[in-house]
N, C-alpha and C positions, 0 to 999 in steps of 0.2 A: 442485457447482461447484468448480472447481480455481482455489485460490487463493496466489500467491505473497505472502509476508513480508519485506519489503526492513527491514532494521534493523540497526544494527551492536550495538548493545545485546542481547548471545545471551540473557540472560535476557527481558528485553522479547519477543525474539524468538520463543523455544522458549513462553512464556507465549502470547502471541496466537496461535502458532500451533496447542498444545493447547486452547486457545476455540473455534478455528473446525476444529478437527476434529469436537471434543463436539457442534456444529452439523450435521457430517453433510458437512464440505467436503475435500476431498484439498486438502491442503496440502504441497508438495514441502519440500524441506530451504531453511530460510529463507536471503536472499543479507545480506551484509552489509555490500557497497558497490555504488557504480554500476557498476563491471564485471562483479564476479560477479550483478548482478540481472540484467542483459541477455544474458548466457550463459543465467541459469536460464531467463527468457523465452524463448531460442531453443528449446531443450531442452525444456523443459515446457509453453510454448502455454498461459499460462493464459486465465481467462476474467477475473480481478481481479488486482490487483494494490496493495497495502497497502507504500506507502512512507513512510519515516520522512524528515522535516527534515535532521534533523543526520547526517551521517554524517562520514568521513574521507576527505578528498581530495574530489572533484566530491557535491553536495548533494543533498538530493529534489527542489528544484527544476527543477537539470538532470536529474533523473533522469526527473522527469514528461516534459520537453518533450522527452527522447528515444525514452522510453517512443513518447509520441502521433504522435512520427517513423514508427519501425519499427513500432510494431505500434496500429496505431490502431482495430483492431477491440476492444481488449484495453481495459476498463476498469482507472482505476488513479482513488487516492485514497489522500488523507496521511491516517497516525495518524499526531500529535504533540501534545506537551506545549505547543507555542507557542502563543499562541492572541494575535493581532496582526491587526488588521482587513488590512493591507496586505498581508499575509502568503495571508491567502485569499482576497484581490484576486486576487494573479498565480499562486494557486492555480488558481482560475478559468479566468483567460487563460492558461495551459497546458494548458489541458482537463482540469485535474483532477477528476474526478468529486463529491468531497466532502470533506468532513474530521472526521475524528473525533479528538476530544481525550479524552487520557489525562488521567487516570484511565476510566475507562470501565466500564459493568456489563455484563453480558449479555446482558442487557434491549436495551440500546441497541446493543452489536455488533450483533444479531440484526437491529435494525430498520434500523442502519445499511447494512447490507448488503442488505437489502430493496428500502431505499430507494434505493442503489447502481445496483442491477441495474436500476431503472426508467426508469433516466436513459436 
């Protein structure tokens, strides 16, 4: 599965996205805002897509609801440290697929992304 890394955090970044190579996934060069993630998405056509909360300038939240604009075949779903019921409320209501909170094992990326795909 080709999966895009939205995170401005390059270690966070380069980290998740050597996880889900070791899994067996292409993973293109992670983006680090909302511009360059929706460039990568044009360009790369993933099948997932792993965005982060916090970024600089426009947030993961708009990054979702634009995401689910343009490419709405295109699974997408926060990693982040928040962990705020309300937060995965309108996670939800932008069609987020799920959330996975950082810290995280491999165990659970593994299942996470299982469990992703099923939706």
């Amino acid at each position: 599965m080709k999966i895009l890394v939205v995170d401005d955090n390059l270690l966070a970044a380069v980290i998740l996205r050597t996880a889900l190579e070791s899994l067996g996934h292409e993973v293109p060069e992670p983006a680090q805002d909302y511009e360059t993630a929706l460039a990568a998405c044009r360009k790369s056509a993933p099948d997932l897509v792993f965005v982060d909360l916090v970024m600089p300038g426009r947030d993961g939240l708009e990054l979702l609801a634009a995401l689910r604009g343009e490419f709405p075949a295109t699974k997408a779903a926060v990693v982040t440290a928040v962990d705020q019921a309300g937060v995965d409320a309108r996670i939800r209501e932008l069609g987020g697929a799920g959330v996975l909170r950082k810290p995280f094992t491999m165990s659970e990326l593994k299942t996470f992304i299982e469990t992703v795909v099923k939706v």
